[in-house]
C-alpha positions as CSV (number, residue, x, y, z in Angstrom):
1,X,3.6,-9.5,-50.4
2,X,7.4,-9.3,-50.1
3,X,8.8,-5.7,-48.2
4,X,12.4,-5.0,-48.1
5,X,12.9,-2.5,-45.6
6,X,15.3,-0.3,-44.6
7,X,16.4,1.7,-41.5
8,X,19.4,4.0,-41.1
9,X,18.0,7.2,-39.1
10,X,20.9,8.1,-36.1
11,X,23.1,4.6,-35.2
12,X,21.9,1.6,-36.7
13,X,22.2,0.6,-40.4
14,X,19.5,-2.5,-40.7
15,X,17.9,-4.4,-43.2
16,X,14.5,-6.5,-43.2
17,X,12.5,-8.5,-44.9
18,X,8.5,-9.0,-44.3
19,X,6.5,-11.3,-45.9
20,X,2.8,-10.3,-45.5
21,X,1.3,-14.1,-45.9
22,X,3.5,-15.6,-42.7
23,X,3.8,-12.6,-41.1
24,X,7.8,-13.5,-40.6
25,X,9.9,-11.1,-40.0
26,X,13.8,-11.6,-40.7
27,X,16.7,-8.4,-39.8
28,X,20.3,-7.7,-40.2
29,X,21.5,-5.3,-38.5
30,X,25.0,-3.3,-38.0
31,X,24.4,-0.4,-34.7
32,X,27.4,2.4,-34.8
33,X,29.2,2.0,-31.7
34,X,31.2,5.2,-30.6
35,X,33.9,4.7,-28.9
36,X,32.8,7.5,-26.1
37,X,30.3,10.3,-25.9
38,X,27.3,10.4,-27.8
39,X,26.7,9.9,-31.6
40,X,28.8,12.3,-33.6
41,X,26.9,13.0,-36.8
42,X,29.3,12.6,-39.7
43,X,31.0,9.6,-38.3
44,X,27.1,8.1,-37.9
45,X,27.0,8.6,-41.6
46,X,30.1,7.3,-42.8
47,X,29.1,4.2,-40.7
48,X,25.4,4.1,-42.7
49,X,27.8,4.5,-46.0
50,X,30.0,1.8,-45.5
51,X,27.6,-1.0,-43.5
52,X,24.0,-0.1,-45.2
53,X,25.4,-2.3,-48.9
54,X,26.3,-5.2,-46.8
55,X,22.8,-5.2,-44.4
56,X,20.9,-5.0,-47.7
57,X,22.9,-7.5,-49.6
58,X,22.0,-9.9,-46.9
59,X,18.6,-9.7,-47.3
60,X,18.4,-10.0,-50.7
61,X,20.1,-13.2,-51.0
62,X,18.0,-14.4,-48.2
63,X,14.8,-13.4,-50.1
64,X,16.1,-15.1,-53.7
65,X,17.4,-18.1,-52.5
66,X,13.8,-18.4,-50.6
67,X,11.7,-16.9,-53.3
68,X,13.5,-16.5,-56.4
69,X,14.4,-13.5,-58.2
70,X,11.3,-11.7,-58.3
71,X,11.0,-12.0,-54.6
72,X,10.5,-8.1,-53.3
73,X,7.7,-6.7,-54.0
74,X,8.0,-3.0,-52.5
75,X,10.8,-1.1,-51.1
76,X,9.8,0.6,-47.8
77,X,12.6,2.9,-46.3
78,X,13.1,5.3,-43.1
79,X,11.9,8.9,-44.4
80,X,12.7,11.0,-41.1
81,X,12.7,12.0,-38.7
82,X,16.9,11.8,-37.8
83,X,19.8,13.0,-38.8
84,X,20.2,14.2,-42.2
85,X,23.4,12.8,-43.0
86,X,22.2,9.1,-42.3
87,X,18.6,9.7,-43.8
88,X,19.8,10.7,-47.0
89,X,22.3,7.5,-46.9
90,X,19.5,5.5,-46.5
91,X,17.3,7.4,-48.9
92,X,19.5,7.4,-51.7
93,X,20.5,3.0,-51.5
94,X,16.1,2.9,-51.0
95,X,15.5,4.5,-54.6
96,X,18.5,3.2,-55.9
97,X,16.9,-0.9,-55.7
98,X,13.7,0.1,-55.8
99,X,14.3,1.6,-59.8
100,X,16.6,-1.5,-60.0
101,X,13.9,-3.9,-59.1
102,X,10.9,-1.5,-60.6
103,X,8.8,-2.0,-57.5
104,X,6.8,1.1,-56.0
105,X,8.8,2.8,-52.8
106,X,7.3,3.9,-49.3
107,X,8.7,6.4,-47.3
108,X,7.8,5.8,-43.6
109,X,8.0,7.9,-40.5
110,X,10.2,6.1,-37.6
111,X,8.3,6.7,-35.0
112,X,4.9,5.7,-36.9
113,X,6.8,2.9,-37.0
114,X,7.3,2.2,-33.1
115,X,3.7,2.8,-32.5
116,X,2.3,0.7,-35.4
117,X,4.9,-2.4,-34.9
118,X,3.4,-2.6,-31.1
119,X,-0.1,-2.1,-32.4
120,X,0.5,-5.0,-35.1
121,X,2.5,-7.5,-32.7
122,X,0.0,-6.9,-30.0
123,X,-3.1,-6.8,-32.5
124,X,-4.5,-4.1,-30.2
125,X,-7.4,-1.7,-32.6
126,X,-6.3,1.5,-31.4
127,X,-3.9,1.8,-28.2
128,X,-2.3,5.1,-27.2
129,X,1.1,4.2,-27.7
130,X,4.1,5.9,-25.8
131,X,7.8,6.0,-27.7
132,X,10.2,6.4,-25.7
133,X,13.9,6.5,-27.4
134,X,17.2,8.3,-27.2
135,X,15.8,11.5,-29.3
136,X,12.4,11.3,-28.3
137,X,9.8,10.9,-26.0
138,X,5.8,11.3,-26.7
139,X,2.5,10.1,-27.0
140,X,0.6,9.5,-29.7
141,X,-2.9,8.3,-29.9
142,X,-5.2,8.2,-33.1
143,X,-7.9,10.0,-34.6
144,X,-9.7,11.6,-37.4
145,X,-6.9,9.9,-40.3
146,X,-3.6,11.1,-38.0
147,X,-1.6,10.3,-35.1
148,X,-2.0,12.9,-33.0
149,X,0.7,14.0,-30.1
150,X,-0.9,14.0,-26.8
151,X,2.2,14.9,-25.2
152,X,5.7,15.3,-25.6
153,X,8.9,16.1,-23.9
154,X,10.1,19.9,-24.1
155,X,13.5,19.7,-24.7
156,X,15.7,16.1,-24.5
157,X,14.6,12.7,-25.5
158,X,14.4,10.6,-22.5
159,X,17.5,8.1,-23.6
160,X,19.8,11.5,-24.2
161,X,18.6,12.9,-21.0
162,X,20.2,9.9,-19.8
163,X,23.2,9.7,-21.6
164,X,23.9,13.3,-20.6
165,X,24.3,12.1,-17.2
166,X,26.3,8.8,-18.1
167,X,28.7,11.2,-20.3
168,X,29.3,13.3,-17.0
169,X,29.9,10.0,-15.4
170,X,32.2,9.1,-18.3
171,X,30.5,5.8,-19.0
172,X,30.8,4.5,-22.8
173,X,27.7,5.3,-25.3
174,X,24.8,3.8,-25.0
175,X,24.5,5.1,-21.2
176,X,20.7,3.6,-20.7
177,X,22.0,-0.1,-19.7
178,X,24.4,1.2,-17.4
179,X,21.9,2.9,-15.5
180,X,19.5,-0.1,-15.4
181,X,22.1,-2.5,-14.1
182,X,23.7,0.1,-11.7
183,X,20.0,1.1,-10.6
184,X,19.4,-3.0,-10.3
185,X,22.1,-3.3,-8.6
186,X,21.3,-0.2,-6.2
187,X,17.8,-1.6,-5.5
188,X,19.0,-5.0,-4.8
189,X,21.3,-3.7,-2.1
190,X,18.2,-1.7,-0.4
191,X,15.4,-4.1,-0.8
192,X,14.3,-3.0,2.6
193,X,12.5,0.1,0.9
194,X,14.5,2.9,3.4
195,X,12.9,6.0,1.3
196,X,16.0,7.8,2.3
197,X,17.5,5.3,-0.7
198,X,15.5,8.1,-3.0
199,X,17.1,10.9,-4.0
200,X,14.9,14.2,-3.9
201,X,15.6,14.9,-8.1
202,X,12.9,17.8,-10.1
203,X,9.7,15.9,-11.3
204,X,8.7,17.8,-14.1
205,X,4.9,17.2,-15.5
206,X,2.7,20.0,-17.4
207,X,-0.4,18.0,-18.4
208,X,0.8,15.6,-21.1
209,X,3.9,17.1,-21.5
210,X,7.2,17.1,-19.6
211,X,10.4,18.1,-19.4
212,X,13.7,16.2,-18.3
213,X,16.6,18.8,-18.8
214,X,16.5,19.8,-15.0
215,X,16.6,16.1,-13.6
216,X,19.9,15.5,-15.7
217,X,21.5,18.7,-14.4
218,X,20.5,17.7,-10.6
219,X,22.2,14.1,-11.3
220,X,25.3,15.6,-12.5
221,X,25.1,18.1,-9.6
222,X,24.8,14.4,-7.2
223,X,27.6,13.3,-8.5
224,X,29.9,16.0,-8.2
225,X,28.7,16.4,-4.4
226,X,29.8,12.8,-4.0
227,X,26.8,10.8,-4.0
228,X,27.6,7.0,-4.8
229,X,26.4,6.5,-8.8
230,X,24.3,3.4,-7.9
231,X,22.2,5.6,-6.1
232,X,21.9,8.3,-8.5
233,X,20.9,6.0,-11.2
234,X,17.7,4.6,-8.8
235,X,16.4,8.0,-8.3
236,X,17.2,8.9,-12.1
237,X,15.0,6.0,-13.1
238,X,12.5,6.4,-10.7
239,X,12.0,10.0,-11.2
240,X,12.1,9.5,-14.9
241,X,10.0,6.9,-15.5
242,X,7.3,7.7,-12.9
243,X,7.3,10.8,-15.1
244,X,6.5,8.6,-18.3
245,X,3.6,6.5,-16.5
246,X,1.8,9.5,-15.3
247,X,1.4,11.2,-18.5
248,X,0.6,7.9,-20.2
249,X,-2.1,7.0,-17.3
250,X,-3.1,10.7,-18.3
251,X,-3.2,10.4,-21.9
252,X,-5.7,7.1,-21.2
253,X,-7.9,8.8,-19.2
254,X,-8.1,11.9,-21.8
255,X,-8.6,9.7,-24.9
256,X,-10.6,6.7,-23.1
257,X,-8.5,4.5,-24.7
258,X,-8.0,1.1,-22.8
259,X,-5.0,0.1,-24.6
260,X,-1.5,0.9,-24.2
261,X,1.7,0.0,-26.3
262,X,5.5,0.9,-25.7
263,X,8.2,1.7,-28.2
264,X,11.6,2.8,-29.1
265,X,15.0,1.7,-27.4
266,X,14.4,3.0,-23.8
267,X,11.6,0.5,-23.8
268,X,13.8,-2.2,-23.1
269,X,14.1,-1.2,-19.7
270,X,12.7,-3.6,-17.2
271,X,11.9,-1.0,-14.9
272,X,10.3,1.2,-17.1
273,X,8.5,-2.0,-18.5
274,X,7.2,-2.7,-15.2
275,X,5.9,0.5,-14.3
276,X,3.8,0.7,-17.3
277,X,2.5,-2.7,-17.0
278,X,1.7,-2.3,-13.1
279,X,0.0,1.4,-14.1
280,X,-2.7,-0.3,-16.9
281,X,-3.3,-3.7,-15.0
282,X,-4.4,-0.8,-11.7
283,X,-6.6,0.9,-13.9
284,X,-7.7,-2.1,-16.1
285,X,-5.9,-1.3,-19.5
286,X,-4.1,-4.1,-21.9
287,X,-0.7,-3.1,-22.1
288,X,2.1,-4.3,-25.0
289,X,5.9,-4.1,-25.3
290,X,7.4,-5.9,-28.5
291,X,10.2,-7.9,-27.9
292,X,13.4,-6.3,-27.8
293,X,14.3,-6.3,-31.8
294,X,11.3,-4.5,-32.6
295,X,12.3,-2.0,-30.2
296,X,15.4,-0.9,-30.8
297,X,15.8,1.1,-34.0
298,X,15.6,-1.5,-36.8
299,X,14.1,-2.3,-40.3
300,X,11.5,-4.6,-39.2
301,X,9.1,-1.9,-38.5
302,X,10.0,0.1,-41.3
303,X,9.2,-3.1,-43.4
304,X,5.8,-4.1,-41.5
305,X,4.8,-0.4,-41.7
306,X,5.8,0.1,-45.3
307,X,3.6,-3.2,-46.6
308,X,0.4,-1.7,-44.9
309,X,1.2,1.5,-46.7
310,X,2.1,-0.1,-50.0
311,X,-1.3,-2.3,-50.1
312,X,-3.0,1.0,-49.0
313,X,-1.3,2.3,-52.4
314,X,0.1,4.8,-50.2
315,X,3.8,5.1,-52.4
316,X,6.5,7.5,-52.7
317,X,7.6,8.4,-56.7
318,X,11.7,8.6,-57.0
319,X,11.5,12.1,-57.8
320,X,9.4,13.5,-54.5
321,X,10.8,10.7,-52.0
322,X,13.6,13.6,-50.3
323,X,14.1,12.9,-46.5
324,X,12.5,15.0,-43.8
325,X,15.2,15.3,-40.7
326,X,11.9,16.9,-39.1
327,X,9.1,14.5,-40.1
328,X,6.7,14.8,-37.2
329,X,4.6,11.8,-37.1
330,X,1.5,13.9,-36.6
331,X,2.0,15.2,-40.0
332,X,1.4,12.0,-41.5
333,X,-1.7,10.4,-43.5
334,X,-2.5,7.3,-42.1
335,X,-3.9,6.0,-45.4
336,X,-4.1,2.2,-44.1
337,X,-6.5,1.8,-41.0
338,X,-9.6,2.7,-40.8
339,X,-11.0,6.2,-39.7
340,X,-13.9,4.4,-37.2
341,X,-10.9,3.2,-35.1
342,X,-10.5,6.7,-33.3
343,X,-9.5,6.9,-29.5
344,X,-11.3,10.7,-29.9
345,X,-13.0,11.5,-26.1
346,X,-15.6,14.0,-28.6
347,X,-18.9,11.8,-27.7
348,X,-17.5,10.3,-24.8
349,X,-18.8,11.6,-20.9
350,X,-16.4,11.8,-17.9
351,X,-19.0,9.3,-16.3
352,X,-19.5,6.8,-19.3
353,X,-15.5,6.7,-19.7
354,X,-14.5,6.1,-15.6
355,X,-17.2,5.0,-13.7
356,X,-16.1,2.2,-11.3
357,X,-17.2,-1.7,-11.6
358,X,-20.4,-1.9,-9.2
359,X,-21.5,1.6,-8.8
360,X,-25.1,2.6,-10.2
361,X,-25.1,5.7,-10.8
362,X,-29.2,6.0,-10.9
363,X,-29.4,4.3,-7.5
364,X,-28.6,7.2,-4.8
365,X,-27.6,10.0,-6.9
366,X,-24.0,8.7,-6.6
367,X,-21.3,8.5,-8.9
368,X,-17.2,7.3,-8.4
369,X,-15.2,8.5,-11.3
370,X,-11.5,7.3,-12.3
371,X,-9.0,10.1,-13.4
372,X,-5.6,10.0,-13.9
373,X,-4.8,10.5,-10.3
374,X,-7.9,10.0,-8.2
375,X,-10.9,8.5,-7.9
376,X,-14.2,11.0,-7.8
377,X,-17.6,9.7,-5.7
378,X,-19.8,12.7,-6.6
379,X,-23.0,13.0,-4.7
380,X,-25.8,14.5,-6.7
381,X,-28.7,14.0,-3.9
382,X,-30.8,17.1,-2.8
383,X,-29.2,20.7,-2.0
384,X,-25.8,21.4,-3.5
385,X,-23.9,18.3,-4.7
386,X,-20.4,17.2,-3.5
387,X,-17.4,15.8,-5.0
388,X,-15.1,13.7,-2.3
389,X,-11.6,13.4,-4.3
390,X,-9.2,11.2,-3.3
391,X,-5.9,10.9,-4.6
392,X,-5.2,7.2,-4.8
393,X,-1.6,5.6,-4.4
394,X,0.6,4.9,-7.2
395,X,1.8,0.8,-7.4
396,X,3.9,2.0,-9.9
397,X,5.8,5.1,-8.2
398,X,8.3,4.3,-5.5
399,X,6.7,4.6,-2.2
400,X,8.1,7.9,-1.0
401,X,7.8,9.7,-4.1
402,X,3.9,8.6,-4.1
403,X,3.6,9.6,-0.5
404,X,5.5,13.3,-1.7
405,X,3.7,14.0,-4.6
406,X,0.1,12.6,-3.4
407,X,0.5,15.3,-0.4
408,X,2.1,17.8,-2.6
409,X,-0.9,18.4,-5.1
410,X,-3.7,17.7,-2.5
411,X,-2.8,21.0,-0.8
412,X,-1.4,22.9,-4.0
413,X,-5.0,21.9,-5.3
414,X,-7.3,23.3,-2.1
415,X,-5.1,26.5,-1.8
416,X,-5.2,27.2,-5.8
417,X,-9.1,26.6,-6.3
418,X,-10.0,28.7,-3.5
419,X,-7.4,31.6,-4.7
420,X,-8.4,31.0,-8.1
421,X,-11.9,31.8,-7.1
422,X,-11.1,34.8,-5.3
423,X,-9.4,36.1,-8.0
424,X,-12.7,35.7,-10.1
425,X,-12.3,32.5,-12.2
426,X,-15.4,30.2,-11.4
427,X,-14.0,27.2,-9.3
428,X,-15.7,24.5,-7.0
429,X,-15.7,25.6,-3.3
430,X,-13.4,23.7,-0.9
431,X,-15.7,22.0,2.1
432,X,-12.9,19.9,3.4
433,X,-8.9,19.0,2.8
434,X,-7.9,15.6,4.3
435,X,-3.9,15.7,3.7
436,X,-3.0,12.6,5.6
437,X,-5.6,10.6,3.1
438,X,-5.1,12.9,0.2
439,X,-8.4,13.7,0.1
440,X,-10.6,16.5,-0.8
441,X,-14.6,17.3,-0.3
442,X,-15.3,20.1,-3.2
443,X,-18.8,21.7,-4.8
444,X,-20.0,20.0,-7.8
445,X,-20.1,22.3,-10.5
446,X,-21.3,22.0,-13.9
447,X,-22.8,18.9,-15.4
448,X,-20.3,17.3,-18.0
449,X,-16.5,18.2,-18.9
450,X,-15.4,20.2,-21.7
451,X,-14.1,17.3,-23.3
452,X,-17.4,15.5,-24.0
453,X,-18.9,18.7,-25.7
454,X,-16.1,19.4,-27.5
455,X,-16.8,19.2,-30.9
456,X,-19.8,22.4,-30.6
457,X,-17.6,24.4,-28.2
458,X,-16.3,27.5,-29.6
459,X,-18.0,29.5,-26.9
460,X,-16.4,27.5,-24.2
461,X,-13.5,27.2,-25.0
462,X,-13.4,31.0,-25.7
463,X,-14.8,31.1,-22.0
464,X,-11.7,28.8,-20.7
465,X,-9.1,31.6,-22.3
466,X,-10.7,34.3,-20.1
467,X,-10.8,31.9,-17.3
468,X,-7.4,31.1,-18.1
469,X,-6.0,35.0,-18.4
470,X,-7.7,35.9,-15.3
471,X,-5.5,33.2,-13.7
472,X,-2.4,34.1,-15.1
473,X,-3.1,37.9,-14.1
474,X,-3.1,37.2,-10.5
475,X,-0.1,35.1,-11.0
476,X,-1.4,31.8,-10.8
477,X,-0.9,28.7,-13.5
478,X,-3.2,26.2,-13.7
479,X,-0.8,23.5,-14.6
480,X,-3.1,20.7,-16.4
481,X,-5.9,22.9,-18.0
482,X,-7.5,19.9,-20.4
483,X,-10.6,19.8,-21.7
484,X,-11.3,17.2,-18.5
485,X,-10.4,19.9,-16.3
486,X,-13.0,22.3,-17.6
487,X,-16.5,21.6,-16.3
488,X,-19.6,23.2,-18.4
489,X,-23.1,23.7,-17.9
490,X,-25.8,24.6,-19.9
491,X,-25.7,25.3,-23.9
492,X,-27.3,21.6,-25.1
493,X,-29.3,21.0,-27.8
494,X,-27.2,23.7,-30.1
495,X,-27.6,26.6,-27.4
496,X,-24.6,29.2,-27.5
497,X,-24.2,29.6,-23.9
498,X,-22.4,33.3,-24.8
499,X,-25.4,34.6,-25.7
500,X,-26.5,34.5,-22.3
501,X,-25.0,36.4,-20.0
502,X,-25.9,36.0,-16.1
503,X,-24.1,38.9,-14.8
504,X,-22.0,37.0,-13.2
505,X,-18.7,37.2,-15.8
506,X,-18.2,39.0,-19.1
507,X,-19.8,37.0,-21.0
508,X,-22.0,33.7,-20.6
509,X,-19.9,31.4,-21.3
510,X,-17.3,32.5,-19.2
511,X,-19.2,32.4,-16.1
512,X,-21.0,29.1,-17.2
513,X,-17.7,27.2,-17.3
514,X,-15.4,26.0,-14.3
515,X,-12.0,25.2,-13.9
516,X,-11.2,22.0,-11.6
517,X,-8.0,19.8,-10.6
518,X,-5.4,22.4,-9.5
519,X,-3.4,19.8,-8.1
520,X,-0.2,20.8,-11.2
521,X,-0.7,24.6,-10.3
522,X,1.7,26.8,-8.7
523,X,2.3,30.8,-8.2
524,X,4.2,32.5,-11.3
525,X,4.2,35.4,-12.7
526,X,6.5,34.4,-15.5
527,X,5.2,34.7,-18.9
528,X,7.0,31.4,-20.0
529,X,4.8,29.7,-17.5
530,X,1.4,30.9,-18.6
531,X,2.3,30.1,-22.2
532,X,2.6,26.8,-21.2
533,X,-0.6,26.5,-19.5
534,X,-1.9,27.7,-22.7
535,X,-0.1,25.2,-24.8
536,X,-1.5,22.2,-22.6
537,X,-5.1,23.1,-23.3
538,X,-4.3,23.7,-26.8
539,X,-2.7,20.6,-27.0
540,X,-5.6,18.3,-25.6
541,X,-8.2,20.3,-28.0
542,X,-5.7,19.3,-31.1
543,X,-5.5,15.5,-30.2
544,X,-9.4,14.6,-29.6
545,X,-11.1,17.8,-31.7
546,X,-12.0,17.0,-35.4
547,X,-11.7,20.6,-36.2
548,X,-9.0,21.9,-33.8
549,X,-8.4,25.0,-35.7
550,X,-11.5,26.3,-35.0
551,X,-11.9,25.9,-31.1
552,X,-8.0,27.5,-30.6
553,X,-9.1,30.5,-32.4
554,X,-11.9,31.0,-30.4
555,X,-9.7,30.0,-27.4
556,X,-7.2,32.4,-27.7
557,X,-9.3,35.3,-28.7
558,X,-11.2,35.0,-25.3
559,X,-7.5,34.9,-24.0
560,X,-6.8,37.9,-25.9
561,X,-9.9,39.8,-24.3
562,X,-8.9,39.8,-21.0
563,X,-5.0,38.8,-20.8
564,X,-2.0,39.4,-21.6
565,X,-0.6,39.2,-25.5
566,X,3.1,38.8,-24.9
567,X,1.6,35.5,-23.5
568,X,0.2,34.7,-27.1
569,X,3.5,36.2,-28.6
570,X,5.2,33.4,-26.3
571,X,3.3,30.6,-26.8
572,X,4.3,30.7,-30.7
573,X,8.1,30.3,-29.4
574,X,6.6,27.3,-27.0
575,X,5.1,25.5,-29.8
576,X,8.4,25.2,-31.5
577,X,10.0,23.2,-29.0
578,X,8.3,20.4,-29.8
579,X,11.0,17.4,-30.6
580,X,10.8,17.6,-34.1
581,X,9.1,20.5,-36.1
């Protein structure tokens, strides 16, 4: 099979051709070039107008003079998400050769696209793949027939958070290579390591999710005060992509998933590159970056994705093929893989998932677990069991910014659980806080997480949103409440552990669930804050549930019971910021 694809979604009008048997894939491409700022809309369109004709052109004549004039055998075209102007450029020339040539057309999702181009070059089964591009940033990790977003930034893309700086600069669209050469540059210069070199810049992480808008403003701030631009664009990068490696190391650990691939135009940065790669090969994942014309925006993945769909008969007719400017990728079929390829965490334990290379955990009553941040050696033994928690260092982090945020959450985590407690909201006790070795000795509570029950756990998760509201009412956020972060005990076999109730906690379930890893949490009383604490948990129960609906129902009526509604109220306004709705 022959695809002729085509891409046109913000800058670059490009043209590809896939053949299915040699797995070749040839591109033309023509990127819009402004000559300052960002990319205007209409003159983005008038660029996809004029060059889109002569990309395609190209590769027909390279596909008859090859294979004749019956040489494409689907149409596969850039359905959304982008801007509107360009995607119905694109759209329009897409259904215009495909009735002219009477094959079948496929609409694909662009950032489908980025993941499934770094799944096919890599041949990984089912990596969690992170896209990271000038509009977007997220993580996307399969299950149950859909991509499902693990996380996602809550307001820019990562490349315009960038380019917002390089525009206050006044540096030339794209900004992103700028800052890698200036931040080479920089790093070269200070090779020493001096962690006065690194700028003190907001690090924003909520679970899976973060947020770069404040880190922008702070750059342009450092550069109005003076501070030289080489050293602006370190810390930029540094902060930024540090950011990106810990919610993909997170996402990993969530999902289970040992496989990691990269995508979008951002993901030509070396430094980001090596981050990434130094973060799986510490925690013994395969990691995957295409090479750089598969990364970039470009028709080659829109052709590669669009022949899996078309063999999957998974086709478009003329009449229902309109553009979505909005196309989430979560809201797409995936009609060709199949559905046993899941990175779901459902039937998976905490123990099975992380337990270190030559531990036994039958031997002594010992464990060592590997989270996102730490490494767990729970002692089970006789009398009360023990968890020793130590927060291990980041290769991939620059050294003071390890050393700072390492510190920072040990003791956010041993004040939080113990106030957490007091407040009422079942917590592990606090037996010892090492801060120089970022260390903790806790109780061990429960006997599995949330996350491995998950699947039969209306009543706990309806116990996590009382939990949760009795937090937020003493003005505390939890900061990262997953479904690893909530420990149960009790309820097997089909037991509804809120029948019981132990008179310990209104109900059962309440008092037979736990929250652990405070190490994200801080003191707020703002209700913007607690709906976000809400819309991390939601989110992990949506990407690894295989009926999500059900368990955030029950989640946020045991919220309901106890807290605050405008909380609710704003976590409806919350779940709209995602990048593309």
């Amino acid at each position: 099979m022959r695809v002729l694809g085509i891409e046109g979604t913000a800058w670059c009008a490009s043209a590809a051709l896939y053949d299915t048997e040699t797995d070749a894939v040839l591109i033309e491409s023509d990127p819009y070039e402004p000559d300052s700022g960002g990319i205007h809309p209409r003159e983005a369109a008038e660029h996809m107008s004029e060059a889109i004709p002569a990309v395609v052109d190209a590769m027909l004549t390279a596909a008859e003079d090859e294979h004749g004039p019956d040489a494409i055998d689907a149409v596969a075209f850039s359905r959304g998400p982008g801007l509107g102007p360009c995607l119905r450029t694109v759209g329009t020339a897409a259904r215009a050769l495909a009735g002219a040539l009477d094959v079948p057309l496929v609409g694909v999702n662009h950032m489908v696209a980025h993941l499934e181009i770094g799944r096919h070059r890599s041949g990984f089964d089912s990596p969690v793949c992170l896209n990271a591009s000038g509009a977007n940033a997220h993580l996307l990790g399969y299950h149950d027939g859909r991509y499902r977003v693990l996380g996602e930034t809550m307001d820019a893309g990562v490349g315009n958070a960038i380019d917002k700086f390089t525009r206050h600069v006044g540096w030339d669209h794209p900004g992103g290579p700028k800052v890698e050469a200036a931040a080479a540059e920089f790093a070269a210069e200070h090779s020493d390591g001096d962690s006065q070199d690194l700028l003190d810049l907001p690090y924003v992480v909520k679970g899976m999710d973060f947020s770069f808008s404040g880190i922008s403003s702070a750059a342009n701030d450092a550069y109005d005060d003076g501070v030289p631009v080489e050293a602006i664009c370190f810390s930029l990068q540094e902060h930024v992509f540090a950011m990106l490696a810990e919610v993909a190391e997170r996402a990993l650990s969530l999902t289970g998933a040992t496989e990691l691939v990269l995508g979008g135009g951002v993901a030509q940065n070396e430094r980001l590159r090596e981050m990434l790669a130094t973060m799986c090969a510490d925690r013994g994942a395969d990691f995957h970056a295409p090479e750089p014309r598969f990364l970039r925006d470009n028709a080659g993945m829109i052709a590669v994705l669009g022949a899996k769909m078309a063999r999957a008969g998974d086709t478009v007719a003329i009449a229902e093929s309109a553009v979505d400017p909005n196309f989430r990728p979560d809201r797409v079929p995936v009609t060709w893989r199949d559905g046993s390829e899941s990175v779901a965490v459902g039937a998976v334990t905490r123990r099975s998932e992380t337990a270190r290379p030559g531990t036994d955990p039958e031997s002594d009553g010992r464990d060592s677990d590997r989270g996102a941040e730490a490494v767990v050696d729970i002692q089970t033994g006789d009398g009360d069991g023990r968890v020793i928690k130590r927060r291990v260092p980041k290769r991939y982090r620059h050294p003071e910014l390890d050393r700072s945020i390492r510190r920072d959450r040990t003791v956010a985590e041993a004040r939080l659980t113990s106030e957490a407690r007091r407040a009422g909201v079942p917590t592990p006790l606090v037996y010892d806080v090492d801060v120089a070795n970022a260390t903790l000795t806790l109780q061990y509570v429960g006997d599995r997480d949330l996350a491995a029950a998950l699947d039969d756990g209306e009543a706990w998760v309806r116990g996590t949103g009382r939990h949760l509201a009795t937090l937020h009412g003493a003005g505390i956020v939890h900061g990262d409440p997953t479904t690893r972060n909530v420990r149960i005990a009790g309820g097997s076999d089909g037991e509804d552990p809120e029948s019981r109730d132990d008179g310990s906690g209104p109900s059962g379930a309440a008092a037979r669930t736990a929250l652990i890893d405070f190490g994200l949490g801080y003191h707020t009383g703002h209700v913007e804050d607690h709906a976000m604490d809400l819309h991390v948990f939601e989110g992990s129960v949506r990407a690894t549930a295989t009926d999500p609906d059900a368990l955030i129902d029950a989640f946020e009526a045991g919220y309901a019971a106890v807290g605050d509604r405008t909380v609710l109220d704003r976590l409806r306004e919350v779940e709209g910021r995602g990048r593309y709705q």
